[in-house]
N, C-alpha and C positions, 0 to 999 in steps of 0.2 A: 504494500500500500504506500504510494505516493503523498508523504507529508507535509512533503516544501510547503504546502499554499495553505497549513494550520498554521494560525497564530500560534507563536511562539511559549505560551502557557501551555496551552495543546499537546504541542508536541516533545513538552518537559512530561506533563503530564504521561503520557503515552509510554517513552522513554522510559520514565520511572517505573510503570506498570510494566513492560514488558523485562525489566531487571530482577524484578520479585524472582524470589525463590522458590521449589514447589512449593517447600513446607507454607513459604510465607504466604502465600496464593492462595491455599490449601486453608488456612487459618483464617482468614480473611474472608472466606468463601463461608467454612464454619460460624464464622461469625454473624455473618450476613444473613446469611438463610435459616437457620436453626433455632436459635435462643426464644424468638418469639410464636414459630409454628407447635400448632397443637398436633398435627398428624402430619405424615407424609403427603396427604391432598393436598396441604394447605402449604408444604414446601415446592409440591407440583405447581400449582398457582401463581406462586409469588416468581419462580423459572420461567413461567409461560409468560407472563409479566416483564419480565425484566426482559426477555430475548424480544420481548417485541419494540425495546430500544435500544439493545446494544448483545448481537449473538455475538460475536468478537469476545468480548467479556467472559461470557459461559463457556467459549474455546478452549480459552487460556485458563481456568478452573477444572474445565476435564480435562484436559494435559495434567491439570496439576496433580488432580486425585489419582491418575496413571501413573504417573511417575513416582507418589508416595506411597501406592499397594507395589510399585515394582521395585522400589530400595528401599524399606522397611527402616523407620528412625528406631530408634531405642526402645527397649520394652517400655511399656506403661503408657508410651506418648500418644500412639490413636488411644487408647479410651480416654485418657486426660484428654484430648482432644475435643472427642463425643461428649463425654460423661460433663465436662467443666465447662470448657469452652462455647462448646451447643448446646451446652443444658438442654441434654437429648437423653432420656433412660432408658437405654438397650435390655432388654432380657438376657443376652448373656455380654456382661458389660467390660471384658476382657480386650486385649488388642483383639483377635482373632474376631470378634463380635464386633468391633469398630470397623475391623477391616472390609466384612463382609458388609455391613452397613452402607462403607465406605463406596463397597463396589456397584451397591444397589443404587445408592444417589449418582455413580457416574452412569450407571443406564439410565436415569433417568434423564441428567442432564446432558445426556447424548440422544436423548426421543426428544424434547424440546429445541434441540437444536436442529438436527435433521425437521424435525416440524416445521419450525421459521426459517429455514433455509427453501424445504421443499414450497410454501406458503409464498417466498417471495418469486419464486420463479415463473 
């Protein structure tokens, strides 16, 4: 994507977002979608929502959750993750329960994406 012709906030902005880290994308992502949904509907919603101003965003969030289920940080860190971060209460609320969690919300936010992608075409 061609940025020259974004003002100059824009494309700090941009820049800075494309430098995140998984984890920190990942976290961030947690952050955003979780702490206030009551169910997984209501995180589907707020996905469908969002991609319908900016799919680019939800890209670079499922790269991220791929990238954190494919080099595994430290034990404890996905359920701290889920468990703290999303104040989200898994049934089995271990890494390996975050993990799967983890993989479930990247299908999802790869069926929102392909939806707004397929939608704009």
């Amino acid at each position: 994507m061609d940025t020259s012709s974004l003002p100059e906030p824009l494309r700090v902005r941009m820049a800075e977002l494309n430098a995140r880290s998984a984890m920190k994308t990942l976290q961030d992502f947690v952050g955003r979608y979780l702490p206030d949904a009551d169910s997984i509907d209501e995180v589907h919603a707020e996905l469908r929502y969002a991609a319908g101003f900016n799919v680019t965003l939800l890209r670079q969030d499922l790269s991220a959750i791929e990238a954190v289920l494919a080099d595994r940080p430290a034990p404890g860190v996905l359920a701290r993750l889920i468990g703290w971060e999303g104040n989200w209460v898994l049934d089995d609320p271990s890494d390996e329960g975050a993990a799967r969690f983890l993989g479930e919300l990247a299908q999802l936010v790869r069926s929102v994406v392909d939806e707004a992608e397929s939608g704009a075409r």
